[in-house]
N, CA and C of each residue as an Amber inpcrd file, in Angstrom:
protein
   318
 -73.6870000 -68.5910000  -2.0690000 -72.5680000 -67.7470000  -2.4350000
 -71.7570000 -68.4520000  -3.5180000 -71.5440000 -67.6240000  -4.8760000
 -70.3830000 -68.0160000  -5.7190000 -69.2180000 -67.6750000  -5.3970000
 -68.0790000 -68.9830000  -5.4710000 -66.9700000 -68.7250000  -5.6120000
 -65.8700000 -68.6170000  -6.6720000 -65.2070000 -68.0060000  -7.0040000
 -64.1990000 -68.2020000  -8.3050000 -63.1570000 -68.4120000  -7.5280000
 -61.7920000 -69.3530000  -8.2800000 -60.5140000 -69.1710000  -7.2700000
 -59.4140000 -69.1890000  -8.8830000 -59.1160000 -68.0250000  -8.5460000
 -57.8960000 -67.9690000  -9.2620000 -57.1710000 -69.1140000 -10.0210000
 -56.9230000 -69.0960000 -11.3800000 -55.9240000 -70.0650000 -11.6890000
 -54.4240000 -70.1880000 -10.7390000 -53.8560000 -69.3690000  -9.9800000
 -52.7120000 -69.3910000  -9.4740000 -53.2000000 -70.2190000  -7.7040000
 -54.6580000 -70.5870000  -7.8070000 -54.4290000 -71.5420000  -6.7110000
 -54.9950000 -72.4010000  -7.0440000 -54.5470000 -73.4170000  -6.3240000
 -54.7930000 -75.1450000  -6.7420000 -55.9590000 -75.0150000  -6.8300000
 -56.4220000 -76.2490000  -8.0880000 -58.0280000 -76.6270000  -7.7920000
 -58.9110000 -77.4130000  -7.0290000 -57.8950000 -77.8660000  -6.6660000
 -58.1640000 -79.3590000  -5.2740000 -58.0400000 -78.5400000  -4.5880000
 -58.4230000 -77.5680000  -4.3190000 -58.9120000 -76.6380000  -2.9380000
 -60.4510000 -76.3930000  -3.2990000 -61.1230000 -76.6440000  -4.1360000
 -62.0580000 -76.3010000  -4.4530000 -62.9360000 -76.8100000  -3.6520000
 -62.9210000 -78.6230000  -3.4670000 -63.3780000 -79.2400000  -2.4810000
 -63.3920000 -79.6460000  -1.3190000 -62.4030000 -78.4050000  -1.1330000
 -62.5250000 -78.0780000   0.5870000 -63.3970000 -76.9060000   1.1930000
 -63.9480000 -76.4620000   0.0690000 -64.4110000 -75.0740000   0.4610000
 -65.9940000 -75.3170000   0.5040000 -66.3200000 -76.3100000   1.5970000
 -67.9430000 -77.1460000   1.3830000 -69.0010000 -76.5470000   1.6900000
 -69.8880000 -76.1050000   1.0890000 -70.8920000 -75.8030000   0.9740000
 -71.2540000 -74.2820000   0.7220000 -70.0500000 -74.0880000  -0.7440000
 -70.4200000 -73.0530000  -1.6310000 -70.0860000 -73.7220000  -3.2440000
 -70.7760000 -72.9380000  -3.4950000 -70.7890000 -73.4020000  -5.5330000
 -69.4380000 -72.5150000  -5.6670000 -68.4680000 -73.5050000  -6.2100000
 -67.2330000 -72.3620000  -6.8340000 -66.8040000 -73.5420000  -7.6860000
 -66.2000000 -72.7060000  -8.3770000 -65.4310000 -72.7370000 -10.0520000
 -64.2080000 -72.6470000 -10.5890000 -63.7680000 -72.7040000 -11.0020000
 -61.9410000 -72.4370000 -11.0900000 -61.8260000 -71.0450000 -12.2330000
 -60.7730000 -70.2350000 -12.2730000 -60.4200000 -69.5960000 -13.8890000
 -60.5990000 -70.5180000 -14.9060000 -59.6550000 -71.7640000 -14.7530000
 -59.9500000 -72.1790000 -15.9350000 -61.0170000 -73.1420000 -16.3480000
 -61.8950000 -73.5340000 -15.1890000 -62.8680000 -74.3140000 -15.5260000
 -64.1470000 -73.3890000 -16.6020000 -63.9660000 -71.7200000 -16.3230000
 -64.7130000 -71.0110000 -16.6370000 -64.2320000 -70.2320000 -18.0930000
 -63.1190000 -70.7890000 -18.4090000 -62.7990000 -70.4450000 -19.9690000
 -62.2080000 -69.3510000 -19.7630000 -61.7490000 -68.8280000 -18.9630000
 -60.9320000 -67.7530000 -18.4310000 -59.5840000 -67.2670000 -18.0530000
 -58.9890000 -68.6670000 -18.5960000 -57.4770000 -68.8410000 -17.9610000
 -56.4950000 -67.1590000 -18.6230000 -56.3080000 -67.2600000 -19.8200000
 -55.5400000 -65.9510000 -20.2980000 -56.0800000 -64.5190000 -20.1680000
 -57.4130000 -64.2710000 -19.5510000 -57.6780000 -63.1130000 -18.9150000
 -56.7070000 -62.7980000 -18.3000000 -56.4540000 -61.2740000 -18.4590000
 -55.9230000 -60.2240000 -17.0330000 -56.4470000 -60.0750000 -16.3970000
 -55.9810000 -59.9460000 -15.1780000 -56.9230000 -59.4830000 -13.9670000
 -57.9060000 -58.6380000 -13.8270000 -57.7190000 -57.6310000 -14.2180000
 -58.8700000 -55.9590000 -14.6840000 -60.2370000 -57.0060000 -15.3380000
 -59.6270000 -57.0630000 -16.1010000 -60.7590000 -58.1990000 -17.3020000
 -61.6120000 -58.9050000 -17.0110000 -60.5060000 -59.9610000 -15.8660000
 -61.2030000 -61.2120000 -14.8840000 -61.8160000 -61.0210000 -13.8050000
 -61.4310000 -60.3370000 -13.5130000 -62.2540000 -59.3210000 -11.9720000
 -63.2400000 -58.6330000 -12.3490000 -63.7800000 -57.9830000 -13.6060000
 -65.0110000 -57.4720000 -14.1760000 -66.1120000 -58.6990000 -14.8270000
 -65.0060000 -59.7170000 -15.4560000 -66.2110000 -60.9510000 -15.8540000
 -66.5290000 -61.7100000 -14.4540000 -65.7980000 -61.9460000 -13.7160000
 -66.4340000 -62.4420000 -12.3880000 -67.4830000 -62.0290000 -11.4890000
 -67.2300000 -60.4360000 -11.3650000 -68.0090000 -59.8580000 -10.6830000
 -69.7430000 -59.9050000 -11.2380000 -69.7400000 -60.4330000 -12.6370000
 -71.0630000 -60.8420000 -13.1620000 -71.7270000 -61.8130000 -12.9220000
 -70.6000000 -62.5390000 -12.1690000 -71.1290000 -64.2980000 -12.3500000
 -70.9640000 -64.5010000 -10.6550000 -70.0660000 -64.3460000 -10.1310000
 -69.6240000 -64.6720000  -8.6410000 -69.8460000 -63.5530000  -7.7720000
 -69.5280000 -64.1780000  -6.5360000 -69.8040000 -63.3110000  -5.3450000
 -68.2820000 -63.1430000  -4.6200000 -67.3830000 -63.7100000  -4.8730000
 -66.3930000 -63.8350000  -4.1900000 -65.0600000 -64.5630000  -5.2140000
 -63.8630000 -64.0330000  -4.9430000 -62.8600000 -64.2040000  -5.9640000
 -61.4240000 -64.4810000  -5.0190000 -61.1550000 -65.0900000  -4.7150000
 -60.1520000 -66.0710000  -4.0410000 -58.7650000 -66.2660000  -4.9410000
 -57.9340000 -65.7180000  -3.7620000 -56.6400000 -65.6440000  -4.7410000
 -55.3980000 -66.1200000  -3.7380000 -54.2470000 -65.9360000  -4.2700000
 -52.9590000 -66.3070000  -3.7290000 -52.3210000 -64.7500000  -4.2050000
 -52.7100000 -63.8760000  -4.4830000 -52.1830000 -62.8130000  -5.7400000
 -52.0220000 -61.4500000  -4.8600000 -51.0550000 -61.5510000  -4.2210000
 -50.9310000 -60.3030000  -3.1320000 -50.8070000 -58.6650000  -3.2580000
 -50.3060000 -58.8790000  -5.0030000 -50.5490000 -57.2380000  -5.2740000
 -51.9620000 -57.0610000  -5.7840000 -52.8710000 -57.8190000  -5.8740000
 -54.1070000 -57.6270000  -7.1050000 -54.8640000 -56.2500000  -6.2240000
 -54.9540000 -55.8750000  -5.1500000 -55.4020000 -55.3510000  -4.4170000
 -54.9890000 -53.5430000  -4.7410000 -53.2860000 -53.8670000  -4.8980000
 -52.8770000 -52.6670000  -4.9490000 -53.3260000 -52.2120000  -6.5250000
 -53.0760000 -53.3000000  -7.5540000 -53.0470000 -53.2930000  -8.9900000
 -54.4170000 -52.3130000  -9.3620000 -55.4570000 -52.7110000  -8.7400000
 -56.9010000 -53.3150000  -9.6220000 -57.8770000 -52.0500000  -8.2530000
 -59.0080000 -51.5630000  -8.9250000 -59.7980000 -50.4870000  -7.8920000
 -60.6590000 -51.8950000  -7.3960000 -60.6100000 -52.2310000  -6.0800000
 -61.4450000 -53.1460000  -5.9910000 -62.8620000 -52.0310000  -5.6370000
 -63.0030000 -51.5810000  -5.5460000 -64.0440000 -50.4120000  -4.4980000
 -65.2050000 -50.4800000  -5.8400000 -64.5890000 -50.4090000  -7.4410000
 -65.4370000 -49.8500000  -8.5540000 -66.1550000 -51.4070000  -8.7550000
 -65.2340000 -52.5660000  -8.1110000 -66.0290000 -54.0430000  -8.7800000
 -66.9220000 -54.6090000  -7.8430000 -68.0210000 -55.5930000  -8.3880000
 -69.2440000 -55.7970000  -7.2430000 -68.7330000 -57.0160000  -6.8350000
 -67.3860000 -57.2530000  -6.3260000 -66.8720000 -58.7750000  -6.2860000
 -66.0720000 -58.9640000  -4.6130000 -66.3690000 -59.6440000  -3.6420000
 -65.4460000 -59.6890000  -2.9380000 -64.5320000 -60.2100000  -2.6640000
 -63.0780000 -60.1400000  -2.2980000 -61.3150000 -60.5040000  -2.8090000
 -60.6790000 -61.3160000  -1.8310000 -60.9230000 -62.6720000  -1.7330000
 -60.1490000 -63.1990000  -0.7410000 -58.8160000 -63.1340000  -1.2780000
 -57.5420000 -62.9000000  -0.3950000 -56.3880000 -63.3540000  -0.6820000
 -55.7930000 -64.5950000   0.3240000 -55.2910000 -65.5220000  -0.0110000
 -54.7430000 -66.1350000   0.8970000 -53.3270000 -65.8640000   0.8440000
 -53.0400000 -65.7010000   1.9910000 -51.4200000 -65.5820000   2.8510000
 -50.9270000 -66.5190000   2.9550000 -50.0250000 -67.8840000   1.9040000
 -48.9690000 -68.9520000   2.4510000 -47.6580000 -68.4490000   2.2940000
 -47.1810000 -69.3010000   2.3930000 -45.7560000 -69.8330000   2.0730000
 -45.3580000 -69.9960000   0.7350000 -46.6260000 -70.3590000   0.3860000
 -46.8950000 -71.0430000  -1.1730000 -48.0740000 -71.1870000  -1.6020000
 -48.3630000 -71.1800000  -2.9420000 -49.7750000 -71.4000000  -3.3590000
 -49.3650000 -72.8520000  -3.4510000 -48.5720000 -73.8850000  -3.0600000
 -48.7260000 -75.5150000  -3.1300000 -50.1210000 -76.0090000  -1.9760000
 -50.8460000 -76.5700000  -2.0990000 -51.8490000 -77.1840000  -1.4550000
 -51.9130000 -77.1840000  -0.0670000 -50.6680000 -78.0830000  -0.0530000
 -50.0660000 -78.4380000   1.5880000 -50.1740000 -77.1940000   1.9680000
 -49.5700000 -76.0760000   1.4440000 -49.3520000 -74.3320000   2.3410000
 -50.8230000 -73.7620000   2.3310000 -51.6580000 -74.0190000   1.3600000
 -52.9560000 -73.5530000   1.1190000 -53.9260000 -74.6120000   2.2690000
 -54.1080000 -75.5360000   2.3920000 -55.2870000 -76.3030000   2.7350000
 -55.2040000 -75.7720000   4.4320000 -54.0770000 -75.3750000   5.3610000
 -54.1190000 -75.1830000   6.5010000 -55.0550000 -73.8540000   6.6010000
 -55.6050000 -72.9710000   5.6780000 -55.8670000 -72.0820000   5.8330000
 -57.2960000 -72.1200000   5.4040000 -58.0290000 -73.2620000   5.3250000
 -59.4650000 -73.5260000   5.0700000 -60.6010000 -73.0450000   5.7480000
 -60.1910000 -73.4770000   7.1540000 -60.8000000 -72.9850000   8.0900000
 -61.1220000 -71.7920000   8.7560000 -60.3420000 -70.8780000   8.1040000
 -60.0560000 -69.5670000   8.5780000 -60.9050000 -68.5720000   7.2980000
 -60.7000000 -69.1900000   6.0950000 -61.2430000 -68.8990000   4.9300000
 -62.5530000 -68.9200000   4.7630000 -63.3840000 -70.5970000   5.5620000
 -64.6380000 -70.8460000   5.9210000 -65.0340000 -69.7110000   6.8890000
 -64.4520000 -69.0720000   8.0330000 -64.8170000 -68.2990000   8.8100000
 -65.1060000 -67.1210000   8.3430000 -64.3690000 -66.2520000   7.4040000
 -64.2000000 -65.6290000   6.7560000 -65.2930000 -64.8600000   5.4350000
 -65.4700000 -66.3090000   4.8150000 -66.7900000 -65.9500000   4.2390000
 -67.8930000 -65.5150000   4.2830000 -68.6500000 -65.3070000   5.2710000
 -70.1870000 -64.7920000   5.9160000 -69.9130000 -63.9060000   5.9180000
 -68.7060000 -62.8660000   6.3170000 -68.7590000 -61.8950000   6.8070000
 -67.7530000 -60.4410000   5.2110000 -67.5850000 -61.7010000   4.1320000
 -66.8690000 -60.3790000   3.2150000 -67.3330000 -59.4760000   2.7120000
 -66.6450000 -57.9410000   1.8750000 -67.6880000 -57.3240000   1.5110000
 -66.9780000 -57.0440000  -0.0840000 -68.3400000 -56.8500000  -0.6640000
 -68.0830000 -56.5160000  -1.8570000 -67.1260000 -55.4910000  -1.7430000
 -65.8260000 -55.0350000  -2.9970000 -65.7010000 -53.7760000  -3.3860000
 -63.6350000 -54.1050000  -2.5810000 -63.9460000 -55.0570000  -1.2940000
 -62.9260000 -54.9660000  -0.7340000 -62.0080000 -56.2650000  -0.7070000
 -60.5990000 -56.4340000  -0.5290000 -59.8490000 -57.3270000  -0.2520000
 -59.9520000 -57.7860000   1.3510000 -60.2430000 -58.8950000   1.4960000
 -59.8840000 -59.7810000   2.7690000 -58.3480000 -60.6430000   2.5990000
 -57.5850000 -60.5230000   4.1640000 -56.7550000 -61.5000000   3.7720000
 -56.9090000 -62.5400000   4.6920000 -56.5600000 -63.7120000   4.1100000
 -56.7350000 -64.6310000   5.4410000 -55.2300000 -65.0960000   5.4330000
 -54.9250000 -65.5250000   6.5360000 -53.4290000 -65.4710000   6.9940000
 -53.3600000 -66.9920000   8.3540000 -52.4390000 -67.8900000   8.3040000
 -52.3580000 -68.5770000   9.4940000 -52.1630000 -67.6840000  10.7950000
């Protein structure tokens, strides 16, 4: 499974997320994309698109893109608020579906 994770969440989350291939926005030359944009070039390349971005859901048709939408639920996109929610995120994964938003939440 490919992962993309949003520029708006840390990238040192990347290597918590063990034993999937994922990438950052900006590792992928993608940083000043819009979302519409970034969510259509992803859906070419990845399987899954990981965010902190709580309206992207309402914004964006996820149903028309072949991509599936993690959001994470903190406090904060700071690390510390993000990394408690790894495990839940790991759980999470096997089971997403294209087209739709997942949220994962403490």
């Amino acid at each position: 499974m490919r992962i993309l994770l949003d520029e708006c969440v840390d990238r040192r989350l990347a290597k918590d997320i063990v034993g999937y291939y994922v990438k950052t926005v900006p590792q992928m030359g993608w940083a000043t994309i819009k979302n519409g944009e970034l969510l259509s070039l992803a859906a070419a390349q990845f399987d899954v698109f990981i965010t902190v971005d709580r309206n992207l859901s309402l914004q964006q048709n996820l149903s028309d893109l072949g991509i599936a939408v993690l959001v994470l639920r903190a406090t904060s996109n700071r690390v510390r608020d993000l990394r408690p929610l790894i495990p839940k995120l790991l759980q999470a994964l096997p089971n997403v579906q294209r087209g739709v938003a997942t949220w994962v939440s403490a």
